[in-house]
C-alpha positions in Angstrom: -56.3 -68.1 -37.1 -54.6 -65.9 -34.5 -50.8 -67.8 -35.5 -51.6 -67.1 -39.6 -52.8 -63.3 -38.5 -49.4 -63.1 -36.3 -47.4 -64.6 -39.1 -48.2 -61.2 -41.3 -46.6 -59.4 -39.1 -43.2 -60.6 -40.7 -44.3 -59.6 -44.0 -43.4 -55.9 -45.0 -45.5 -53.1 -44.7 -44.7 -50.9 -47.3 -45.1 -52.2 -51.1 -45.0 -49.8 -53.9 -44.4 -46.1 -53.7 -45.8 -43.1 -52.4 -47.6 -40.5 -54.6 -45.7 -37.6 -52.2 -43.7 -36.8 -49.0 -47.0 -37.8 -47.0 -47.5 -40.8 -48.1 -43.6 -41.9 -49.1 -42.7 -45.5 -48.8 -40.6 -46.7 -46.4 -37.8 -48.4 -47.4 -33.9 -49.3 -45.8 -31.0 -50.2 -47.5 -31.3 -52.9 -50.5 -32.1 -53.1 -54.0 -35.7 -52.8 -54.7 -37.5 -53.5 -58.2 -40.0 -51.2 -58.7 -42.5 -50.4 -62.0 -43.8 -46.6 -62.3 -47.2 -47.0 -63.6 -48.2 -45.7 -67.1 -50.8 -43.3 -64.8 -47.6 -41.5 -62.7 -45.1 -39.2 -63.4 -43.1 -39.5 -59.7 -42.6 -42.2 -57.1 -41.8 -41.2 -53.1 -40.1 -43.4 -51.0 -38.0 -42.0 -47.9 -35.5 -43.6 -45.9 -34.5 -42.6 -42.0 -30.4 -41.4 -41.9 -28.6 -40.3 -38.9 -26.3 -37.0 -39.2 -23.1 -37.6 -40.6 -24.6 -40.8 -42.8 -23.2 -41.1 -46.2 -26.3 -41.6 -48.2 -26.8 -42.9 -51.6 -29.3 -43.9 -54.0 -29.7 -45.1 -57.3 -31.6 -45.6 -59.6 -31.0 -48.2 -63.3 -33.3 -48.4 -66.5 -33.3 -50.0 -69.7 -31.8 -47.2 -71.7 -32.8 -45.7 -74.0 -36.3 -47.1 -73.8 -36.6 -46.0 -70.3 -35.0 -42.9 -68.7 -35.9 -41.8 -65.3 -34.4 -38.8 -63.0 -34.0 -38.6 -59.2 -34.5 -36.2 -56.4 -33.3 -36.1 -52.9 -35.0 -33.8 -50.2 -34.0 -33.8 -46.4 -36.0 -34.2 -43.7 -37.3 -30.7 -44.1 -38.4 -31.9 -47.7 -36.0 -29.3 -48.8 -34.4 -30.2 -52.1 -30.8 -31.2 -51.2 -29.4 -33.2 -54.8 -30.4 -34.5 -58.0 -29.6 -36.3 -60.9 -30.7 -35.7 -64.9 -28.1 -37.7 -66.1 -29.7 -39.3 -69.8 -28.4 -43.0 -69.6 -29.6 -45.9 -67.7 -28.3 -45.0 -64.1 -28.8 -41.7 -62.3 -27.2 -41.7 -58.5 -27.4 -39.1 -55.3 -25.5 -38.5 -52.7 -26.3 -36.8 -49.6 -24.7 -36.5 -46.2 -27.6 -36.1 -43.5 -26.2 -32.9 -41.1 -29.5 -34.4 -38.6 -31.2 -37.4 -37.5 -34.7 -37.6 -39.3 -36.0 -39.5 -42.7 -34.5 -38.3 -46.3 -37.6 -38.6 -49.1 -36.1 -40.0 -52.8 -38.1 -39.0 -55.5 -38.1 -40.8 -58.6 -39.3 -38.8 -61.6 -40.4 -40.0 -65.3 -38.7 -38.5 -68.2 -39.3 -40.5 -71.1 -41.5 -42.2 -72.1 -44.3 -39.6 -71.5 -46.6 -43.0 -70.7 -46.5 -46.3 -69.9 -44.8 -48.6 -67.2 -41.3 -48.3 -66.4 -39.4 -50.7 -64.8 -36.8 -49.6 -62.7 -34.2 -51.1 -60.2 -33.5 -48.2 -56.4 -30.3 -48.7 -54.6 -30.4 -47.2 -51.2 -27.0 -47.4 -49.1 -26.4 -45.7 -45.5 -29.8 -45.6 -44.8 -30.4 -46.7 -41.2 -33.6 -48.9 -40.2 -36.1 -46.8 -37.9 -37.7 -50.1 -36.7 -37.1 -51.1 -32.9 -34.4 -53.7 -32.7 -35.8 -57.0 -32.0 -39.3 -56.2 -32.8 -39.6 -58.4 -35.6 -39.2 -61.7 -33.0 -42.1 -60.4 -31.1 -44.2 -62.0 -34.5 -42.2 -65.0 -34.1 -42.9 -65.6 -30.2 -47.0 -64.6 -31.0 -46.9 -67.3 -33.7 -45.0 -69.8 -31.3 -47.3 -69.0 -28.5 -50.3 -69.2 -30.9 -49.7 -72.8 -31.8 -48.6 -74.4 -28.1 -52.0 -73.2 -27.1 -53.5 -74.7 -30.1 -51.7 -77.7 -29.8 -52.8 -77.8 -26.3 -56.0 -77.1 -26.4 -56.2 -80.1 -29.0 -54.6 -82.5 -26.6 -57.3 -81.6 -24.1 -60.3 -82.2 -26.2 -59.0 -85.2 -27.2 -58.7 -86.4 -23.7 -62.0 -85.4 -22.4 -63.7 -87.1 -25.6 -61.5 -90.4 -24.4 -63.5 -89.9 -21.4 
């Protein structure tokens, strides 16, 4: 039980998107495919940059059925770029002057409802995670089954006895 609740650690936090800058997604660099639900008109996500980064995100739609805009806001969730563009791929760039996250907002244009299915491209984000904390999962897990395995080999002996 303990090496299958230890194995979730591995598994991503953050699915889906935020509803605004409190409760924006985390997300790094990567492509991520995402569906804005018939029910919302904007998605959040924010990514951490360091000053000087060269950030950019994108996002791609089925065009013309789908068309979606983009926001970028700085750590200060003051506005810092957009894009309207009408076509299937709308792109910002931004160059973080401090250390801190960046929030992406993804707005709907058209349709007015329904899902829309939409590809985010985030490059020169940085990942805000502690280096090396991922293996501390792995060596829970590990741990979690020696003493399993252990334990096993012991009741087996004393029932032998």
């Amino acid at each position: 039980m303990l090496f299958l609740a230890s194995f979730c650690l591995l598994i991503p936090t953050s699915f889906g998107y935020g509803s605004g800058f409190s409760d924006a997604e985390i997300r790094k660099n990567g492509f991520y495919l995402d569906t804005l639900n018939d029910n919302d008109d904007r998605a959040f996500y924010k990514v951490y940059c360091e000053s000087g980064a060269s950030l950019k995100v994108t996002i791609e739609v089925d065009y013309p059925t789908y068309d979606l805009d983009i926001n970028l806001f700085n750590s200060y969730q003051s506005f810092r770029d957009s894009s309207y563009n009408y076509g299937d791929i709308d792109t910002v760039e931004g160059y973080p002057n401090i250390d801190g996250y960046y929030y992406i907002e993804v707005l709907r244009y058209s349709p007015s409802d329904g899902d829309i299915p939409f590809v985010l491209t985030i490059e020169g984000a940085r990942d805000s995670r502690i280096p090396g904390f991922d293996i501390v999962a792995l060596l829970i897990g590990v741990i979690s089954v020696s003493g399993v395995i252990c334990f096993q080999v012991k009741k087996k002996q004393k029932t032998k006895t």
